[in-house]
Backbone bond lengths (Angstrom), bond angles and torsions (degrees), N, CA, C in turn:
res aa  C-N    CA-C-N  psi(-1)  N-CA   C-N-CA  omega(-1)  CA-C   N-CA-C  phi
1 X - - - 1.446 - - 1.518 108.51 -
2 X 1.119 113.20 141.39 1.579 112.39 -165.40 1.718 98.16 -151.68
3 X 1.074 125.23 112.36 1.655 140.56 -168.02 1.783 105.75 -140.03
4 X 0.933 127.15 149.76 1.003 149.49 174.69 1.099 107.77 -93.64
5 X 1.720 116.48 132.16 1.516 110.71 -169.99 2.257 83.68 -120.48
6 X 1.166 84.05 113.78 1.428 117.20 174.44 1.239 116.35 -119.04
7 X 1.259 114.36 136.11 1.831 112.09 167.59 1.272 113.52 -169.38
8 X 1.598 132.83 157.68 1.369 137.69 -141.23 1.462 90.62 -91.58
9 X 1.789 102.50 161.44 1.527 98.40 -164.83 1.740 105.88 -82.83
10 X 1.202 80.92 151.18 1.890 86.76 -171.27 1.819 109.92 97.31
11 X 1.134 99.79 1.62 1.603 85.98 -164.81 1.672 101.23 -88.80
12 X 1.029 121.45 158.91 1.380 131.96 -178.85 1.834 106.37 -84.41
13 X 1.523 107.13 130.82 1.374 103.03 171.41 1.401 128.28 -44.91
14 X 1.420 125.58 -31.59 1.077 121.59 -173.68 1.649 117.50 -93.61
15 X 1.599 112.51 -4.63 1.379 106.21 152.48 1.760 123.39 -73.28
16 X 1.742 108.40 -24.62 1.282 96.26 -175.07 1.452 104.86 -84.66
17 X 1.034 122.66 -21.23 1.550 115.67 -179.22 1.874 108.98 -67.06
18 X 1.821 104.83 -43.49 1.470 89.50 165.68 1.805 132.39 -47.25
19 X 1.260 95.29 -48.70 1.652 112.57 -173.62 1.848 90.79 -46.23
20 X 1.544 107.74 -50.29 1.902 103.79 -167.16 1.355 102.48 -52.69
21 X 1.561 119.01 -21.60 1.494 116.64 -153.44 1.493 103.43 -93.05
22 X 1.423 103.61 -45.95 1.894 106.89 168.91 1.119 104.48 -41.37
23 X 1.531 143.62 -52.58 1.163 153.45 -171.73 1.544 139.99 -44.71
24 X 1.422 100.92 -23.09 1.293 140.91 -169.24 1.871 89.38 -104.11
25 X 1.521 96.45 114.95 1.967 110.04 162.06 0.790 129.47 -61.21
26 X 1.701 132.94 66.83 1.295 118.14 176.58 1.382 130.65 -96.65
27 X 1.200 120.56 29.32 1.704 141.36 179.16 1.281 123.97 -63.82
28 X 1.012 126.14 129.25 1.622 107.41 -177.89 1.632 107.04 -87.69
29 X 1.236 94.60 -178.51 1.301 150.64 -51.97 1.353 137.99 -27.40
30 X 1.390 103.24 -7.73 1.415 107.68 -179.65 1.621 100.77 -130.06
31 X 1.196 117.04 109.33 2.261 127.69 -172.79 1.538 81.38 -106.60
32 X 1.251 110.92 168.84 1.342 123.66 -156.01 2.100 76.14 -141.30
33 X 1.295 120.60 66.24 1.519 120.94 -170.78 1.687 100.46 -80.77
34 X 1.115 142.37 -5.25 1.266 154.02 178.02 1.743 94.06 -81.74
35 X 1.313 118.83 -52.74 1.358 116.57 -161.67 1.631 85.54 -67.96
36 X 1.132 139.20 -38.73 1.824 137.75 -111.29 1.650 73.67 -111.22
37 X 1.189 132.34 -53.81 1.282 141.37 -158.95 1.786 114.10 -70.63
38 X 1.418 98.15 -26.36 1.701 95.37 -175.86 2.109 91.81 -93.56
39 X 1.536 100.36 -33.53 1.425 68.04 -174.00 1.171 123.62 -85.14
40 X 1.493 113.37 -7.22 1.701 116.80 162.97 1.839 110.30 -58.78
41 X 1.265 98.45 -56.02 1.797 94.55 155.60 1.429 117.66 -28.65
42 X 1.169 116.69 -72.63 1.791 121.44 -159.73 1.437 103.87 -59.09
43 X 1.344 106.33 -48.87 1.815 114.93 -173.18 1.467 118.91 -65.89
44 X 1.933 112.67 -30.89 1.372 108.89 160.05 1.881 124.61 -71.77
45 X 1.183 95.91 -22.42 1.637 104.30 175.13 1.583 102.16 -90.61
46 X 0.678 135.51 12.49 1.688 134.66 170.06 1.327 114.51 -107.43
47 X 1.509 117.12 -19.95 1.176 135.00 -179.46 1.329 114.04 -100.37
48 X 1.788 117.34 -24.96 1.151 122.59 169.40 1.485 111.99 102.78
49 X 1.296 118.55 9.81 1.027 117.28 -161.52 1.633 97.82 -108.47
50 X 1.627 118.44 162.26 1.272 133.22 -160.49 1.517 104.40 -113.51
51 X 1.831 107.16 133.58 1.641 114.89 -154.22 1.326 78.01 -107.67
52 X 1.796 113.47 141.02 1.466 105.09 165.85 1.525 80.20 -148.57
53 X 1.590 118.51 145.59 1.152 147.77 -174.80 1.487 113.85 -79.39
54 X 1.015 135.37 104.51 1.460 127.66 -167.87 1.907 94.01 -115.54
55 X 1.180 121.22 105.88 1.704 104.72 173.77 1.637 106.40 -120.94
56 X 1.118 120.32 165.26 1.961 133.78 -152.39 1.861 67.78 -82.19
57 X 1.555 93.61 158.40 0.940 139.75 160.92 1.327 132.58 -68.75
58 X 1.379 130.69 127.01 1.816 115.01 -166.54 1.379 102.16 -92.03
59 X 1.266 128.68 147.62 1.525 126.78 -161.61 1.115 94.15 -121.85
């Protein structure tokens, strides 16, 4: 995913990163969770922060 992070002058970073996020299809029946997942990726690594995978357990 590759977007341009643009935003009007004066605007606060964390409104333009929302606007990227509206942007992203996540509606059902059909979410676009591939798109939703890399840019939750990019935005935690931009922030510096560390992605660790936690998934349920099979019983």
């Amino acid at each position: 995913m590759q977007v341009l992070l643009t935003s009007g002058p004066g605007e606060h970073p964390g409104v333009t990163l929302f606007r990227l996020y509206l942007r992203i299809w996540t509606v059902q029946p059909e979410p676009t969770y591939d798109e939703t997942v890399l840019f939750l990726e990019k935005t935690a690594k931009d922030l510096g922060l560390v992605r660790r995978w936690r998934w349920p357990q099979a019983q």
